[in-house]
C-alpha positions, -999 to +999 in steps of 0.1 A: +611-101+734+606-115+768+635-146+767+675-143+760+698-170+758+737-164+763+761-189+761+797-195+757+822-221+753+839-235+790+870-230+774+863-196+773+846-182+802+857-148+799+846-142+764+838-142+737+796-144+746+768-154+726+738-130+734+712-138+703+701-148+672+690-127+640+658-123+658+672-110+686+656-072+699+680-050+678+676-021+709+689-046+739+719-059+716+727-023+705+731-016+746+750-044+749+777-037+721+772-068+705+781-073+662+761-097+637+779-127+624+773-152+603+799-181+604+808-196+572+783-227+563+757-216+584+725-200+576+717-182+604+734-151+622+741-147+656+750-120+683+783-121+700+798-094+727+837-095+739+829-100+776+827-123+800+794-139+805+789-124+841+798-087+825+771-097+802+746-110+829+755-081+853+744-051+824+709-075+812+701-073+851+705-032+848+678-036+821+652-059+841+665-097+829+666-125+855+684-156+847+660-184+850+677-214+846+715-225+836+728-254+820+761-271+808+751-288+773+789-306+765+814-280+765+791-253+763+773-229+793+739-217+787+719-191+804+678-186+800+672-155+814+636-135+815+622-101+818+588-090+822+568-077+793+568-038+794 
C-alpha cells in the first residue's frame, strides 16, 4: 500500500494517533506498534499508536513515506503521506 493517512485530534497533539484502517498493511503497523480497535457503534476498525504525530511521521520517513499534503478538517489534523511502490 502506497498511501497512509494519520490524524489526530488538535486537542491532542501528542497522542493518541490514528495510523490506518482495517485495510491498513498489517507489516508497517506492526513496526509502528500500533493495536486494532473498533469503537463501539462503528463498523469499521482502525489503527491507533500512543505517540505523537511527529514521533509517528519521523519512524514512516525511516521506512521511505513522504508526507504529501496536510490538512485541518474541524478539530482534527490530517496527514497524506506517500511511498514509492517497492
Amino acid at each position: 500500500m502506497p498511501y497512509l493517512l494519520i490524524s489526530t485530534q488538535i486537542r491532542l497533539e501528542t497522542g493518541p494517533t490514528n495510523v490506518g484502517d482495517e485495510y491498513s498493511d498489517p507489516v508497517v503497523m506492526n513496526y509502528l506498534g500500533a493495536r486494532k480497535t473498533t469503537v463501539l457503534g462503528n463498523n469499521f476498525s482502525e489503527y491507533h499508536v500512543d505517540d505523537s504525530p511527529r514521533m509517528v511521521l519521523d519512524k514512516l520517513e525511516q521506512i521511505g513515506y513522504r508526507v504529501l499534503t496536510m490538512t485541518g478538517v474541524g478539530q482534527t489534523l490530517v496527514w497524506c503521506l506517500h511511498r514509492d511502490a517497492k
